[in-house]
C-alpha positions in Angstrom: 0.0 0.0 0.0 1.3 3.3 -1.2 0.7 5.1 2.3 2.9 1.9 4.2 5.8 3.1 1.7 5.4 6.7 1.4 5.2 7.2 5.3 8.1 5.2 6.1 9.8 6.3 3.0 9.0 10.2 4.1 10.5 9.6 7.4 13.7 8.5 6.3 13.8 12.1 4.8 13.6 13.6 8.1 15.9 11.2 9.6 18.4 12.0 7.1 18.4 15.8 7.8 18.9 15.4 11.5 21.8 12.6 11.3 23.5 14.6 9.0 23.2 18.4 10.8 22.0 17.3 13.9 22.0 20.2 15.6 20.9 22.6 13.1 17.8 20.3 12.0 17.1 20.3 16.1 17.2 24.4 16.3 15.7 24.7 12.8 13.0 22.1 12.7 10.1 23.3 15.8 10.2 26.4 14.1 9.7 25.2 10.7 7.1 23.0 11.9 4.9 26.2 13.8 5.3 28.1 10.7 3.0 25.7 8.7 -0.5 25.4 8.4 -2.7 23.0 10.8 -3.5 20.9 7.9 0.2 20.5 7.3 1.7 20.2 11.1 -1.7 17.1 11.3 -0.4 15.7 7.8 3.4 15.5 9.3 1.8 13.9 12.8 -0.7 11.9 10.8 2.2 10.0 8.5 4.6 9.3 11.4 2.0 7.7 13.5 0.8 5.6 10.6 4.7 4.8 10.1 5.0 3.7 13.7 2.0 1.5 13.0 3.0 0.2 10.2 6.8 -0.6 11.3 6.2 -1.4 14.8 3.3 -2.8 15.6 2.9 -4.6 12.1 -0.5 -2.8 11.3 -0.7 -1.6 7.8 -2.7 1.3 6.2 -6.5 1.0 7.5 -7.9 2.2 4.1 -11.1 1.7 2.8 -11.4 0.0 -1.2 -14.0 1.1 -3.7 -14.0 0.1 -6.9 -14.4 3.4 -9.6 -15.6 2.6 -12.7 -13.8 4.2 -16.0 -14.3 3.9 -19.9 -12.5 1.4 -21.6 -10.5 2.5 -24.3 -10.3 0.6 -28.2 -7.1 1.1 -29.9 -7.2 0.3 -33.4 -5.2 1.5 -36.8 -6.4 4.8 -38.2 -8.2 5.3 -41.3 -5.7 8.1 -42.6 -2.8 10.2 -41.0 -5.1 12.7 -38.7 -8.1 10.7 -38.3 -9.7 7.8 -36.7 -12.0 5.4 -38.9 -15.0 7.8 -38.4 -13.2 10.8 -38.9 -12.3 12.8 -35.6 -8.9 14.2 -34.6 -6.1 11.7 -33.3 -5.9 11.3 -29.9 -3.3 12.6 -27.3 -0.1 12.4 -28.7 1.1 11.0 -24.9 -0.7 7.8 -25.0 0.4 7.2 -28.8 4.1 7.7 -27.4 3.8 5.8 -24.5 2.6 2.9 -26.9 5.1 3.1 -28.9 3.5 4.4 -32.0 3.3 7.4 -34.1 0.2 9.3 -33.1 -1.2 9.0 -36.9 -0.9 5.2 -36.5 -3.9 4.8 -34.3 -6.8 6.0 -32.8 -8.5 6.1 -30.0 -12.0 4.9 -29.0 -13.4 6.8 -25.9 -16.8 4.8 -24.5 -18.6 4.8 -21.6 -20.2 2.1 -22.8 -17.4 -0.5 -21.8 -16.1 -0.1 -18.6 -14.1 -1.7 -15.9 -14.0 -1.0 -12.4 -10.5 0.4 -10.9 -9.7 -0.2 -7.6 -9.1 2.8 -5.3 -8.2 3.4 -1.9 -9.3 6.1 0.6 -7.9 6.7 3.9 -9.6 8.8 6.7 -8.0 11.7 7.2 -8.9 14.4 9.7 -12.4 12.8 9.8 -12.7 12.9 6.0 -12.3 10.1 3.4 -9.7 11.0 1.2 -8.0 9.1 -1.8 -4.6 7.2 -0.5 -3.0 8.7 -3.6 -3.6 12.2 -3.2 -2.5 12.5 0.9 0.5 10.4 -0.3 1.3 13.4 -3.3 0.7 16.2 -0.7 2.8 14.4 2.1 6.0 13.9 -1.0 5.1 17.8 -1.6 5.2 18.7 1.4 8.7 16.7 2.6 9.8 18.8 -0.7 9.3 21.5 1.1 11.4 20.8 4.5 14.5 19.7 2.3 14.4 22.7 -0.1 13.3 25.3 3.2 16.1 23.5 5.4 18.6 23.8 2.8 17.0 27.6 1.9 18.4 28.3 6.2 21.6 27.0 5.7 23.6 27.8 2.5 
């Protein structure tokens, strides 16, 4: 589960920072830390507990599984260099590269007809269900932001 890894992951980050400059980290760090938002200081609290959790006492991310249901998408050869068979635009030029194939060598078909269900996790979250994915982005964001600030207070 992405928020086992990402919260024991994160906390390595922290670790690093105060092995290496110990004693600036210490005198630098509680201040950081009041500076930010509530959201941010719970976030921080939040993902070390869950890392404690996870590492010490063997219990894993309590998250919550729903499945989300997306289109399915047809890939077949275009008609001509800048259409599909029916005669709309090619698709994103992305998902041709990411293929492997020129973007005028395919096309896409977008329907909501087909589907298939997608798993996805949520995880609770100051009292509200939030997608596993997401807190794990804004925690990577916001242990971004204590490297790059630390480093900011001590060229």
């Amino acid at each position: 589960m992405c928020l086992d890894t990402i919260s024991s992951a994160g906390r390595r980050v922290t670790f690093v920072l105060h092995n290496e400059e110990k004693d600036k980290y210490d005198t630098w760090f509680p201040e950081w830390r009041n500076k930010c938002s509530e959201g941010d200081q719970k976030l921080l609290t939040e993902m070390n507990a869950h890392r404690r959790a996870a590492v010490h006492l063997a219990a894993g991310a309590n998250t919550t599984v729903e499945v989300e249901m997306v289109p399915m998408v047809g890939v077949r050869p275009a008609a001509a260099p800048w259409q599909d068979t029916i005669g709309r635009a090619s698709p994103p030029l992305a998902l041709a590269h990411s293929a492997g194939l020129l973007a005028h060598e395919i096309y896409f078909n977008w329907s909501s007809d087909n589907e298939s269900g997608l798993p996805v996790h949520y995880f609770k979250f100051e009292g509200t269900k939030v997608e596993a994915v997401d807190l794990c982005n804004k925690y990577l964001e916001l242990l971004g932001k204590i490297v790059q600030d630390f480093l900011e207070a001590h060229r």
